[in-house]
Phi, psi and omega in degrees: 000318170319281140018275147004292172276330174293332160278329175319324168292323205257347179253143181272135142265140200261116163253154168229113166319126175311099185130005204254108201288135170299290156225155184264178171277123188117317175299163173313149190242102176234357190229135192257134176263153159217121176279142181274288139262166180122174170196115151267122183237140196270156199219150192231121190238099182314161160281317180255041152187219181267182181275132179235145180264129168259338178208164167270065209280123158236189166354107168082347168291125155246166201219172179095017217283323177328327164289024180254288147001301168104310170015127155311299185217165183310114166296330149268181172246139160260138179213155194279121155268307133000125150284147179245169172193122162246173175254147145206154195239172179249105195302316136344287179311288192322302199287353199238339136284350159294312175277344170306302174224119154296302199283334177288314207279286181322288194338296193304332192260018194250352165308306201298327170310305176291323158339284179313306169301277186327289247282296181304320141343272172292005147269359221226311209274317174318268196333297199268340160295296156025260192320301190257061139306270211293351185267005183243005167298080159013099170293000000 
């Protein structure tokens, strides 16, 4: 429970209109989300090409994670399909509860570690439909 109120404190809460971008792709990447409710999805806008979703966030999904990171900026966009309601923390703070309290900072990063993982997972998986999309496309 300690734990618990220690994050309770430190996170904002958020609505999003269903059509409503979260952060664009390129903003500062400063802020970590866990959706509460709701459904977001994260999208990658190519130089050379359409937009591809790279993930799907639903319930208890967190997504912002560059701000964790240290990343300047989001490498994708987030957009609401939903209307939401998320938590969101300042990635700075997170990184500034890790070194604070450890024992809090494993729990938050062996989540984030699983996060992260599906997320690559699932851009690997984008990526090679791609691919062989355009190598079985008819000239």
């Amino acid at each position: 429970m300690e734990e618990l109120d220690l994050l309770a404190r430190l996170f904002l809460r958020e609505s999003f209109a269903a059509g409503s971008v979260v952060f664009e792709q390129g903003d500062p990447a400063d802020r970590l989300y866990v959706l509460v409710s709701g459904q977001v999805q994260i999208q990658y806008r190519p130089y050379d090409g359409g937009v591809l979703t790279v993930a799907e966030i639903l319930e208890g999904g967190v997504f912002g994670w560059s701000s964790v990171l240290g990343r300047k900026a989001y490498s994708s966009f987030a957009l609401a399909v939903a209307d939401s309601h998320a938590l969101s923390i300042e990635g700075q703070t997170l990184r500034r509860l890790c070194m604070d309290h450890p024992q809090t900072g494993v729990l938050v990063m062996e989540r984030l570690t699983g996060v992260i993982a599906e997320r690559l997972r699932s851009t690997h998986e984008q990526v090679a439909r791609l691919l062989w999309q355009g190598v079985n496309r008819p000239n």
